[in-house]
N, C-alpha and C positions, 0 to 999 in steps of 0.2 A: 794246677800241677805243681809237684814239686822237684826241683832239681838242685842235684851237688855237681858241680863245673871243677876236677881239679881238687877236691878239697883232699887238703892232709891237716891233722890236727897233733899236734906235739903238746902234750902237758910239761909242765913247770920243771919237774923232777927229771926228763930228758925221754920219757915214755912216750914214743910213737903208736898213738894212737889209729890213726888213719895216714894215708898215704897216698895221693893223687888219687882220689876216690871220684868216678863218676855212675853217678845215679837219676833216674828217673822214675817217678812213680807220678801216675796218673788219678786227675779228681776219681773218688770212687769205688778207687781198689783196695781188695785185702792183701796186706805183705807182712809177711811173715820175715823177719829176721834171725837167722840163725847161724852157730858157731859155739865155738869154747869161750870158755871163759876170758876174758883179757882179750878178743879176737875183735871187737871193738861195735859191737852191736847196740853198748847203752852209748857208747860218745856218740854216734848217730843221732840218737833220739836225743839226747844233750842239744848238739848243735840245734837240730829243730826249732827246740824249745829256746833256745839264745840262753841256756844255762852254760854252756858255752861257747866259746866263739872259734873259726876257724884261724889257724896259722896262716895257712894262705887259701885260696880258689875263694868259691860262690857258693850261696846256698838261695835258688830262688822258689819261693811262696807264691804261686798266681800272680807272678813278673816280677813281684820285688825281691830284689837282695837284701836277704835279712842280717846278713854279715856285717850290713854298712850301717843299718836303724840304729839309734841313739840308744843310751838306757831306758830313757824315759817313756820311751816307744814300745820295749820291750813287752810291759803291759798287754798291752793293747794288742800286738802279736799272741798272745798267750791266751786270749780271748775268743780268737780263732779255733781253739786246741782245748780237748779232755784229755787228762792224763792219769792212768792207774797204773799204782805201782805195785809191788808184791807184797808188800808189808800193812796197804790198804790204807794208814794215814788219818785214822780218824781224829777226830775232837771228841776223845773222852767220857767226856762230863758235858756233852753235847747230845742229845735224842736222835734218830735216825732222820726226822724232820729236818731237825737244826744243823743236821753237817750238811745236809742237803742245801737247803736253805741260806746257809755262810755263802757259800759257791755263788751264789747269787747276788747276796748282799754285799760281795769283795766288788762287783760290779756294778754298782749303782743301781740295780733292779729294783722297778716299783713295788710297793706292799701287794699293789694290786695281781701285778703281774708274778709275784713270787709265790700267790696262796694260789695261783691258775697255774702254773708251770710245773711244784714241787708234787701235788700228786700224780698229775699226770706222768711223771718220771718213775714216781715209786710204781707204780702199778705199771712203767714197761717194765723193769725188774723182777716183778713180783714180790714187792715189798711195801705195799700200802696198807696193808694189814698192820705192820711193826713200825709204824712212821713213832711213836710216843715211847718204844722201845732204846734204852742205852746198848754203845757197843758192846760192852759185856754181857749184854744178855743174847746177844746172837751166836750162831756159829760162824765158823771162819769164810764159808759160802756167803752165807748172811752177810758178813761184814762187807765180803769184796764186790757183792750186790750193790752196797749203800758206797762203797768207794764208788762204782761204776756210774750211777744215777748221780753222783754229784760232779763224774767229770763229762756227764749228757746233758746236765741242766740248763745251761747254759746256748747249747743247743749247737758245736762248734762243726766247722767242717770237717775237723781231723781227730781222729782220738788215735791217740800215741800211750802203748801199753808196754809195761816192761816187766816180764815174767809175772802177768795177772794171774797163773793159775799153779804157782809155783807152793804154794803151803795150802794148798788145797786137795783132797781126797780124787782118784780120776773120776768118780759120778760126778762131783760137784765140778771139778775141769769142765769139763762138755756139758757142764748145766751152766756154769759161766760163758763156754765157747758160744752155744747154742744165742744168747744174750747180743754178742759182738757179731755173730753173721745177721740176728736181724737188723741190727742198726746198721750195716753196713749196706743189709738191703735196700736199706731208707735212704742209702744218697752219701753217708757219712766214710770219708778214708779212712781204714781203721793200719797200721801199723804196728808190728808187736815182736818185741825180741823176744826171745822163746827158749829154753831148753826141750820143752815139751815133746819129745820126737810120735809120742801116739800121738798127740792131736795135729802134727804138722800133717802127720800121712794120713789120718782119717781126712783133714779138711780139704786137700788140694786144691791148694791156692798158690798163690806166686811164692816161690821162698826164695830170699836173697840169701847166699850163705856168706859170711863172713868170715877173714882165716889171715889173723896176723895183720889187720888193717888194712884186708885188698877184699874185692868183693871177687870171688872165685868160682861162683855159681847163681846165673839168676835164671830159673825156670815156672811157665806155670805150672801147677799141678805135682810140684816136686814131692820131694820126700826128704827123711832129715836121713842121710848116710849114716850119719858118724855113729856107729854101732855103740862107742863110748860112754856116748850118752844117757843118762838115766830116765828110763820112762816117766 
């Protein structure tokens, strides 16, 4: 399980980010995070990930306080976690194989274990066919396929996503979405900040909304209000 006790986070520059925030999200669940811009959805998934730390309160992982782990610890925490980001983050001049494959090898994984693990990840994706393929030769789907397989590789309890379907066409969206409800089927907490407002309201799932660093809405099966918003 994971829980924010309290948390408010203040960046350097005097930006209040979050603000006596409490949250709970249970092993398992899909949560959708949503809000405006600056409304403090990615410093959420920040803290998570101990990219950064809180001002004050708790942030607990399956009992521990991760607010209080060392740096060096940090690691090892992140080990737990897949993470896609919107811009997808590849290595280049790396093969679809080989960015896959990195992900593994930043972790100590055996040869043996990495030539058994990395197909089987491209082919949950549908991208075992293009393992020998460069990111340039994909499309922007494609690419965020090969982000997604390399933050599953590893095989983590939480995948924390942050605007995954944001430079993507809406087929390819919900050919991405479709991807994260199965893995989420399999056991995996999937968490994801969103502007997305079709896919929030097709998927009905928990949506926390976010508004100015206060959580101001948590419902399952919500919907994204804010008309604002761009599909």
């Amino acid at each position: 399980m994971i829980e924010l006790i309290n948390v408010t986070k203040e960046y350097d520059n005097g930006t209040l980010a979050l603000e006596n925030v409490n949250l709970q999200i249970e092993n398992g669940e899909f949560v959708f995070l949503v809000g405006s811009s600056g409304a403090g959805k990615t410093t959420i998934t920040k803290l998570l990930m101990r990219e950064e730390n809180v001002t004050s309160g708790e942030i607990f992982l399956n009992g521990e306080d991760i607010t209080k782990i060392t740096e060096k610890e940090i690691p090892y925490l992140r080990r737990k976690m897949g993470v896609v980001f919107q811009d997808f983050r590849l290595l280049n001049d790396r093969t679809v194989y080989e960015n896959v494959e990195f992900a593994m090898r930043v972790v100590g994984a055996s040869k043996r274990e990495i030539r058994r693990r990395v197909p089987v990840v491209l082919n949950m994706v549908g991208l075992n066919y293009k393992a020998k393929m460069l990111p340039s030769e994909l499309s922007g789907g494609e690419q965020q396929r090969v982000a997604l397989a390399r933050a599953l590789v590893n095989n983590p309890s939480i995948l924390i996503a942050d605007e995954p379907t944001g430079n993507l066409n809406p087929k390819t969206a919900m050919e991405i979405m479709e991807i994260f409800e199965n893995i989420n089927q399999m056991g995996t907490t999937v968490i994801m900040a969103t502007h997305a407002k079709d896919i929030v309201d097709i998927m009905h799932k928990r949506v926390i909304e976010v508004c100015d660093g206060h959580i101001v809405r948590d419902e399952i099966g919500g919907e994204y209000h804010d008309e604002s918003i761009e599909n």
